[in-house]
C-alpha positions as CSV (number, residue, x, y, z in Angstrom):
1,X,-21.1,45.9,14.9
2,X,-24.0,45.3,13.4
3,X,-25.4,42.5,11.6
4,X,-25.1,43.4,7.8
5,X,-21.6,44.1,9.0
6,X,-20.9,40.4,10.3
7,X,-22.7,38.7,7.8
8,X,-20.9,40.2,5.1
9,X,-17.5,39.1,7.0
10,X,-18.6,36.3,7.3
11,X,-19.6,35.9,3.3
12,X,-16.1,36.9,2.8
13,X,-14.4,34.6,4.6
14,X,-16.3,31.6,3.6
15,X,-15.4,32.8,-0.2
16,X,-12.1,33.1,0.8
17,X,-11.9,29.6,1.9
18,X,-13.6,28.6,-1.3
19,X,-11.0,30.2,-3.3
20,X,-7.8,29.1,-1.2
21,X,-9.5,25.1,-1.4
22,X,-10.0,25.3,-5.4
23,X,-6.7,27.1,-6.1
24,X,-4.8,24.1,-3.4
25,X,-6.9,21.6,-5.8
26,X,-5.5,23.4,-8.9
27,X,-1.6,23.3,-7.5
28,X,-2.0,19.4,-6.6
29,X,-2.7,19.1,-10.2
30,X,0.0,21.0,-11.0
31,X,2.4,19.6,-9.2
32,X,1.3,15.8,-10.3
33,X,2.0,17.5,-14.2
34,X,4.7,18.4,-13.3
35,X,5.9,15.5,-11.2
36,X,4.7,12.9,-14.4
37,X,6.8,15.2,-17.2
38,X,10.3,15.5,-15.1
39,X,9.9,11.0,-15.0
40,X,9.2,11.2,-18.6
41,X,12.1,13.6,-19.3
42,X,14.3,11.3,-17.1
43,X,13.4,8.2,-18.8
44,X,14.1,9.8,-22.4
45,X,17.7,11.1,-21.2
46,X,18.8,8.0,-20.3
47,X,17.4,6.6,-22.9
48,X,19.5,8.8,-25.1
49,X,22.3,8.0,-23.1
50,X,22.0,4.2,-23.6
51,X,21.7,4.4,-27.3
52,X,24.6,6.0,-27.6
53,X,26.6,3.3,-25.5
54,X,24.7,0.0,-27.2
55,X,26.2,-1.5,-30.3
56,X,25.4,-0.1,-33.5
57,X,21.7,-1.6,-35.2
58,X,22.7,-3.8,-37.8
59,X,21.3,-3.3,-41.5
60,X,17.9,-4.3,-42.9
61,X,18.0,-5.8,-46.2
62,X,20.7,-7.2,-48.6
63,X,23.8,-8.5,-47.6
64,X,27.0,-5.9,-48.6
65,X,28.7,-8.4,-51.1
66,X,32.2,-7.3,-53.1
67,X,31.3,-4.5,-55.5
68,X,33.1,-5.1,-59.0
69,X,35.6,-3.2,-59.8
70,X,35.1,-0.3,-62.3
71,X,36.2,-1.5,-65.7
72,X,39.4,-0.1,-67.3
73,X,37.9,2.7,-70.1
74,X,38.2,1.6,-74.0
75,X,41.0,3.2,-75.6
């Protein structure tokens, strides 16, 4: 073989390894996305879940008092 020949191989391979090291970099990332986003979704499903089984929020403002009663229409 010569020595253009083994060179070159040996350009390729180190670009190669280049590659597979930035895309394993890329899928760590990934995977830590991914990893952060099924917590969150978990968190906000039982979330959901507990809101439906706690008590009611009670109402902001005025008291409900007795309403009148319509009056009887004049005749």
């Amino acid at each position: 073989m010569s020595k253009d020949i083994v060179k070159q191989y040996q350009r390729a391979v180190t670009a190669l390894q280049r590659e597979k090291a930035s895309l394993q970099k890329d899928l760590a990332s990934a995977q830590a996305t991914v990893a952060s986003a099924e917590k969150r979704l978990a968190e906000i499903e039982e979330a959901l879940r507990g809101s439906a089984k706690a008590a009611p929020a009670k109402r902001r403002g005025r008291p409900a008092g007795k309403r009148k009663a319509a009056k009887p229409a004049a005749k």
